[in-house]
NUDRENMAR-589578 format. One record per atom (N, C-alpha, C): atom name; x, y, z; residue in one letter; residue number from 0. Coordinates in nm, 3 decimals. Example, Ala and Ser with C-alpha at 12.3 -4.5 7.8 and 13.67 -1.06 7.14 Angstrom:
// residues 2
<site><name>N</name><east>1.319</east><north>-0.569</north><up>0.780</up><resn>a</resn><resi>0</resi></site>
<site><name>CA</name><east>1.230</east><north>-0.450</north><up>0.780</up><resn>a</resn><resi>0</resi></site>
<site><name>C</name><east>1.320</east><north>-0.330</north><up>0.780</up><resn>a</resn><resi>0</resi></site>
<site><name>N</name><east>1.285</east><north>-0.225</north><up>0.708</up><resn>s</resn><resi>1</resi></site>
<site><name>CA</name><east>1.367</east><north>-0.106</north><up>0.714</up><resn>s</resn><resi>1</resi></site>
<site><name>C</name><east>1.290</east><north>0.003</north><up>0.787</up><resn>s</resn><resi>1</resi></site>
END
This chain:
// residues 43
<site><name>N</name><east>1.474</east><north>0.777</north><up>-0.872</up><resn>x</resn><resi>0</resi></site>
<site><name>CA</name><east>1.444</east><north>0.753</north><up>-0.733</up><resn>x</resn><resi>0</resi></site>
<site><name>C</name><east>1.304</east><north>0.694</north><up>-0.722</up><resn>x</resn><resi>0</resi></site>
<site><name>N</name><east>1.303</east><north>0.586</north><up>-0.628</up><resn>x</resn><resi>1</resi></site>
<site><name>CA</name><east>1.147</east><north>0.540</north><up>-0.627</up><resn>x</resn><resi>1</resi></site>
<site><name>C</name><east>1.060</east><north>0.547</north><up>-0.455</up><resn>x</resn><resi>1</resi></site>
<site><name>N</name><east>1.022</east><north>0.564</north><up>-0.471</up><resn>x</resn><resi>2</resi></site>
<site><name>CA</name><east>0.944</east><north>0.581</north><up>-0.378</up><resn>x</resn><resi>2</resi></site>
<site><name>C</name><east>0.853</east><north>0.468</north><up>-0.298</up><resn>x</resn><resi>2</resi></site>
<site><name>N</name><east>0.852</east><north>0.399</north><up>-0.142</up><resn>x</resn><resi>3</resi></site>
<site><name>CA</name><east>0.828</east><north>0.367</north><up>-0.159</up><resn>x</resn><resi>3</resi></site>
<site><name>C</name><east>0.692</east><north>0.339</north><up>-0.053</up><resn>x</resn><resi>3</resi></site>
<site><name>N</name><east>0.589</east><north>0.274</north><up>-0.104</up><resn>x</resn><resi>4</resi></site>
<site><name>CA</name><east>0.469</east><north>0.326</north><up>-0.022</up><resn>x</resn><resi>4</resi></site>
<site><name>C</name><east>0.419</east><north>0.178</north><up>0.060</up><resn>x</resn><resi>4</resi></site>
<site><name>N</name><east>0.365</east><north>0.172</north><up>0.147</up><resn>x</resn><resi>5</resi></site>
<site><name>CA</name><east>0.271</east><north>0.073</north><up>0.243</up><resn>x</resn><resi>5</resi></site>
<site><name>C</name><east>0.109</east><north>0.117</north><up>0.212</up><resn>x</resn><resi>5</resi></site>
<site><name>N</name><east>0.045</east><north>0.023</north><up>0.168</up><resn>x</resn><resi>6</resi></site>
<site><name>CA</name><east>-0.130</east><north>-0.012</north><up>0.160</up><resn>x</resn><resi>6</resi></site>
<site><name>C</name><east>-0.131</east><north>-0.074</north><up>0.296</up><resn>x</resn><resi>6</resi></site>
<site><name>N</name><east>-0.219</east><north>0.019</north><up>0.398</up><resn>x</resn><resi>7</resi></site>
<site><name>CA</name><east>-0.319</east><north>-0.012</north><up>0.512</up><resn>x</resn><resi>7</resi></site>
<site><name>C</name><east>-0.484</east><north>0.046</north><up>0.462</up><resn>x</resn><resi>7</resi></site>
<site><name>N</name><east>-0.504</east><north>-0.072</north><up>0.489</up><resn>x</resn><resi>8</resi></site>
<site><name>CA</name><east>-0.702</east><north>-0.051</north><up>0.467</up><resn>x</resn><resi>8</resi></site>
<site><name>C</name><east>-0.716</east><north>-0.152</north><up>0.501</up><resn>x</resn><resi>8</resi></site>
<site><name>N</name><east>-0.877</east><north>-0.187</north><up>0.558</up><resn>x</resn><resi>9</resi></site>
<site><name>CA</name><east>-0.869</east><north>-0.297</north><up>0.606</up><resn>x</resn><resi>9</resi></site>
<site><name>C</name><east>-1.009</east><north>-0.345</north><up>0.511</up><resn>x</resn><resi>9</resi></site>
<site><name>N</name><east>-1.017</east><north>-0.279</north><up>0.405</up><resn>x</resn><resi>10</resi></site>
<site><name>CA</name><east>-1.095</east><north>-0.366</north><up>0.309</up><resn>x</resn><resi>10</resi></site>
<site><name>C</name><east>-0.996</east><north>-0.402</north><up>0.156</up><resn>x</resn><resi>10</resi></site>
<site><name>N</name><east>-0.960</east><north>-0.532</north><up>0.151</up><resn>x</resn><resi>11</resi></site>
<site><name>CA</name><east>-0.909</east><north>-0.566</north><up>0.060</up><resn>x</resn><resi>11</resi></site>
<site><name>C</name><east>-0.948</east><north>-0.538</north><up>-0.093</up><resn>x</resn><resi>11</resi></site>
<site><name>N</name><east>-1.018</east><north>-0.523</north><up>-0.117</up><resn>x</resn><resi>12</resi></site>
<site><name>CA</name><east>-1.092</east><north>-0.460</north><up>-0.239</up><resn>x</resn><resi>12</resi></site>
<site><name>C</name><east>-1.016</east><north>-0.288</north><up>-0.301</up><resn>x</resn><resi>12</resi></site>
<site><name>N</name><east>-1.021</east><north>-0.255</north><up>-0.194</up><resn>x</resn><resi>13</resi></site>
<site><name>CA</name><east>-0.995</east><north>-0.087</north><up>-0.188</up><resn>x</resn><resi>13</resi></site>
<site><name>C</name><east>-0.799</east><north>-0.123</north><up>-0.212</up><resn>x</resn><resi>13</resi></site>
<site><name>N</name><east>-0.754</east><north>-0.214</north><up>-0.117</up><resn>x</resn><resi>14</resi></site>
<site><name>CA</name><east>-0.638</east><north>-0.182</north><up>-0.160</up><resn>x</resn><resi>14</resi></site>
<site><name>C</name><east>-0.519</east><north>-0.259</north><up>-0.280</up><resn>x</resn><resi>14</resi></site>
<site><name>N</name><east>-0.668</east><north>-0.350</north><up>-0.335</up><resn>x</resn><resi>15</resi></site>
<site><name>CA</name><east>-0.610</east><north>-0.405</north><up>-0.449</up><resn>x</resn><resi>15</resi></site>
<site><name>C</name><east>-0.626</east><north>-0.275</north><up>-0.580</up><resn>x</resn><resi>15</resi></site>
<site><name>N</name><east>-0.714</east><north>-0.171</north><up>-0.543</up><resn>x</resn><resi>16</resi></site>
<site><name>CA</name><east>-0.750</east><north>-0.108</north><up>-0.675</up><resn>x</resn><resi>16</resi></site>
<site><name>C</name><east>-0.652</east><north>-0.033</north><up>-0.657</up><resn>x</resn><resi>16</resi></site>
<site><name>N</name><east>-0.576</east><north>0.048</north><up>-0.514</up><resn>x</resn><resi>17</resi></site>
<site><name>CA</name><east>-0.484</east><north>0.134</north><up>-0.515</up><resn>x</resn><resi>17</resi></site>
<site><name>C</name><east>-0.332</east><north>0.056</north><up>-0.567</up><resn>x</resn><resi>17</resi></site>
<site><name>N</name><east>-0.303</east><north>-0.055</north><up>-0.519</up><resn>x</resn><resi>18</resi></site>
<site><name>CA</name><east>-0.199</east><north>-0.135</north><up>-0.603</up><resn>x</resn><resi>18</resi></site>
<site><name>C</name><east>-0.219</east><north>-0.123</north><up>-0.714</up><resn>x</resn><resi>18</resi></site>
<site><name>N</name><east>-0.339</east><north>-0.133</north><up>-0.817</up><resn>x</resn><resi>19</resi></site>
<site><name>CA</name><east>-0.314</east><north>-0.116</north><up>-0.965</up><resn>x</resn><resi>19</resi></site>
<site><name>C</name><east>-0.287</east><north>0.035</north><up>-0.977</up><resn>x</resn><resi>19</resi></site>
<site><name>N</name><east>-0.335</east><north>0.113</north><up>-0.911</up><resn>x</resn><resi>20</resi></site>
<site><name>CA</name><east>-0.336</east><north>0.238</north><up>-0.972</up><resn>x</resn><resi>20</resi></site>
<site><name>C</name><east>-0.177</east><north>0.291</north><up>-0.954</up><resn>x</resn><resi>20</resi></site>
<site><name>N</name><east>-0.115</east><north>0.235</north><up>-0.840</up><resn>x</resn><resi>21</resi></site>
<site><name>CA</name><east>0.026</east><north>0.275</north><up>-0.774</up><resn>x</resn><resi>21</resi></site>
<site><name>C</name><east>0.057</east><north>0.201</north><up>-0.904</up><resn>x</resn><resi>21</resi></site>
<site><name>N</name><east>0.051</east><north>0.117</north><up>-0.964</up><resn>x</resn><resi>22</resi></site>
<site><name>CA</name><east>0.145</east><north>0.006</north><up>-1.030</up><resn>x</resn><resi>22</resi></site>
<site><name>C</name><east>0.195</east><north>0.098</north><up>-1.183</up><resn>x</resn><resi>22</resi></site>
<site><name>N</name><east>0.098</east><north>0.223</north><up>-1.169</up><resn>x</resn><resi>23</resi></site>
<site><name>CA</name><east>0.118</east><north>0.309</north><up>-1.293</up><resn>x</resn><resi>23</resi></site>
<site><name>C</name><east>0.219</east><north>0.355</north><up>-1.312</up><resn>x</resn><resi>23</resi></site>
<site><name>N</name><east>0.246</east><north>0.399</north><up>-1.164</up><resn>x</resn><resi>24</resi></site>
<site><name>CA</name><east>0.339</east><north>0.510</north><up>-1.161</up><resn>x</resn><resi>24</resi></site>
<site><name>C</name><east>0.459</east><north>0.469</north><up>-1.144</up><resn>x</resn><resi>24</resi></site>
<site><name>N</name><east>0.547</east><north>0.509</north><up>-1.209</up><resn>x</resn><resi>25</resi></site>
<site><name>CA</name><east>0.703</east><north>0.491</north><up>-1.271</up><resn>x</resn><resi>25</resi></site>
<site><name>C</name><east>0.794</east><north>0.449</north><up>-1.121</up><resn>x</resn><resi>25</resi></site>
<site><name>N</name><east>0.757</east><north>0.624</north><up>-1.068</up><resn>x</resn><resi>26</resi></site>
<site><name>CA</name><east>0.860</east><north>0.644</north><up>-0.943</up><resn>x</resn><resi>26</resi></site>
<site><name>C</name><east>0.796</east><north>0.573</north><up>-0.804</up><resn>x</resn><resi>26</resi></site>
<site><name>N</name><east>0.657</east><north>0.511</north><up>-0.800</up><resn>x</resn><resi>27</resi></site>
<site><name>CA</name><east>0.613</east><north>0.431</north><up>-0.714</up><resn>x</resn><resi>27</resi></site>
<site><name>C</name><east>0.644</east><north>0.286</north><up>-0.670</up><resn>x</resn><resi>27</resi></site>
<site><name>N</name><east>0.630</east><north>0.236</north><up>-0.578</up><resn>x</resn><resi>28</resi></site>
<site><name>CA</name><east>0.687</east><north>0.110</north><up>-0.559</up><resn>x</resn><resi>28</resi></site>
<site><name>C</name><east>0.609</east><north>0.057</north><up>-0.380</up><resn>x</resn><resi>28</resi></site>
<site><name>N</name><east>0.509</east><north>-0.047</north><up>-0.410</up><resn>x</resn><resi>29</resi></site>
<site><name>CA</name><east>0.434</east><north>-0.106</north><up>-0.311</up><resn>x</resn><resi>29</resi></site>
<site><name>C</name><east>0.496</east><north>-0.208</north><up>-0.282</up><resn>x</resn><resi>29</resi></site>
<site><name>N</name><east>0.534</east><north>-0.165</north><up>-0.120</up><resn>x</resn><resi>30</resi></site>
<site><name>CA</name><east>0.622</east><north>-0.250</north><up>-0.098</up><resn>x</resn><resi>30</resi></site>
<site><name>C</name><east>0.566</east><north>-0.362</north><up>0.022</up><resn>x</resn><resi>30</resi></site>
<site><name>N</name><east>0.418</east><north>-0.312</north><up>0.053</up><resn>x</resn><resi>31</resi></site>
<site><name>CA</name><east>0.358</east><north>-0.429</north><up>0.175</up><resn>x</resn><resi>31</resi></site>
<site><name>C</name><east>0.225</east><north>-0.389</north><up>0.169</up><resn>x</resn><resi>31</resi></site>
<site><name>N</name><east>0.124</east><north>-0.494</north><up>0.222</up><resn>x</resn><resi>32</resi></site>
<site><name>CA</name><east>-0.041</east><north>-0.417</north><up>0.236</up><resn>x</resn><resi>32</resi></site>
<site><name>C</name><east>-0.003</east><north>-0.486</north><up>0.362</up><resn>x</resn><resi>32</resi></site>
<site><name>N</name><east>-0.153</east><north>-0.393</north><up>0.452</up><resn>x</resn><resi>33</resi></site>
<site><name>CA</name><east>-0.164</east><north>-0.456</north><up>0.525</up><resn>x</resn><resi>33</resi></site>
<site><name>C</name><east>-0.318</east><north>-0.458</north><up>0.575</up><resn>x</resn><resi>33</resi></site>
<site><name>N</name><east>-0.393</east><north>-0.491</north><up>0.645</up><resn>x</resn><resi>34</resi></site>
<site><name>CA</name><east>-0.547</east><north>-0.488</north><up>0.718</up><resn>x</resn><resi>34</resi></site>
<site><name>C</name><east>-0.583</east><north>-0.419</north><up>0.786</up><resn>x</resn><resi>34</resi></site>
<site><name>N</name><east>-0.443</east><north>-0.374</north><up>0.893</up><resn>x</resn><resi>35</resi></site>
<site><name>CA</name><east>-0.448</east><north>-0.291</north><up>1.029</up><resn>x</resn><resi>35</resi></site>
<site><name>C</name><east>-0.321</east><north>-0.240</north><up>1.006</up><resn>x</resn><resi>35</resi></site>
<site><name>N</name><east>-0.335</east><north>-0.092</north><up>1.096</up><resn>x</resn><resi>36</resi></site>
<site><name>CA</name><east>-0.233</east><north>-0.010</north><up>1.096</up><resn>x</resn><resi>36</resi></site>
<site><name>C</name><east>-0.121</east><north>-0.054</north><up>1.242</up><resn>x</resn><resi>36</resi></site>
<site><name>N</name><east>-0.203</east><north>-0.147</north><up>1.349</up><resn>x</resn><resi>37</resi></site>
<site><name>CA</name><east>-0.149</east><north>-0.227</north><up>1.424</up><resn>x</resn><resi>37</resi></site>
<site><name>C</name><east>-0.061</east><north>-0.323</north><up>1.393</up><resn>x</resn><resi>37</resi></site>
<site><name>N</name><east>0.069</east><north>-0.353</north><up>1.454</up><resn>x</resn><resi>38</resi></site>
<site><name>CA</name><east>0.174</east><north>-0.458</north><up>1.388</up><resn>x</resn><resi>38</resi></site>
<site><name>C</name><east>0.299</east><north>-0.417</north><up>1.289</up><resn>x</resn><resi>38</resi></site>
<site><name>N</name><east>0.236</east><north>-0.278</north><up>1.198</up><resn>x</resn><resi>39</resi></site>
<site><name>CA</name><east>0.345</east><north>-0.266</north><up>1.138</up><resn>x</resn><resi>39</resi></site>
<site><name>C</name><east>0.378</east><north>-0.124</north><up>1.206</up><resn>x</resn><resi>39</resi></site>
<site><name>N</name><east>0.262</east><north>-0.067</north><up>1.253</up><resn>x</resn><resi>40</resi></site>
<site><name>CA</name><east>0.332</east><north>0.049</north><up>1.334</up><resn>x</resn><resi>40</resi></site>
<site><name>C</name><east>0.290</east><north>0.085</north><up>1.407</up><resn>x</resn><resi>40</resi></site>
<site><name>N</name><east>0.348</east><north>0.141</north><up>1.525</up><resn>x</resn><resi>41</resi></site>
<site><name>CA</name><east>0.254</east><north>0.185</north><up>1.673</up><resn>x</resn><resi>41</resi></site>
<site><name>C</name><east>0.082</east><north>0.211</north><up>1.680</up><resn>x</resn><resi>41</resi></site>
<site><name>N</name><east>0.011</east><north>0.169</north><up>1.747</up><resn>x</resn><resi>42</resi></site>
<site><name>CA</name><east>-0.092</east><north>0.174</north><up>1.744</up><resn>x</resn><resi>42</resi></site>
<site><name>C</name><east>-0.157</east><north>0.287</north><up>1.868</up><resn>x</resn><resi>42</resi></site>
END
């Protein structure tokens, strides 16, 4: 089973390092970043 997660931060830096670190994990799976938590979900 995989799991699957959304990157919101709105400093790109921060959520390129959590993509590598997610990219470890087996049962993980990044499936969107985004800048703002606005747009992809109620604000």
């Amino acid at each position: 089973m995989t799991i699957s997660v959304l990157l919101v931060d709105d400093q790109a830096l921060l959520r390129a390092g959590f993509r590598a670190l997610l990219a470890r994990a087996k049962t993980l799976a990044v499936v969107g970043e985004a800048a703002s938590g606005c747009g992809r979900t109620s604000c």
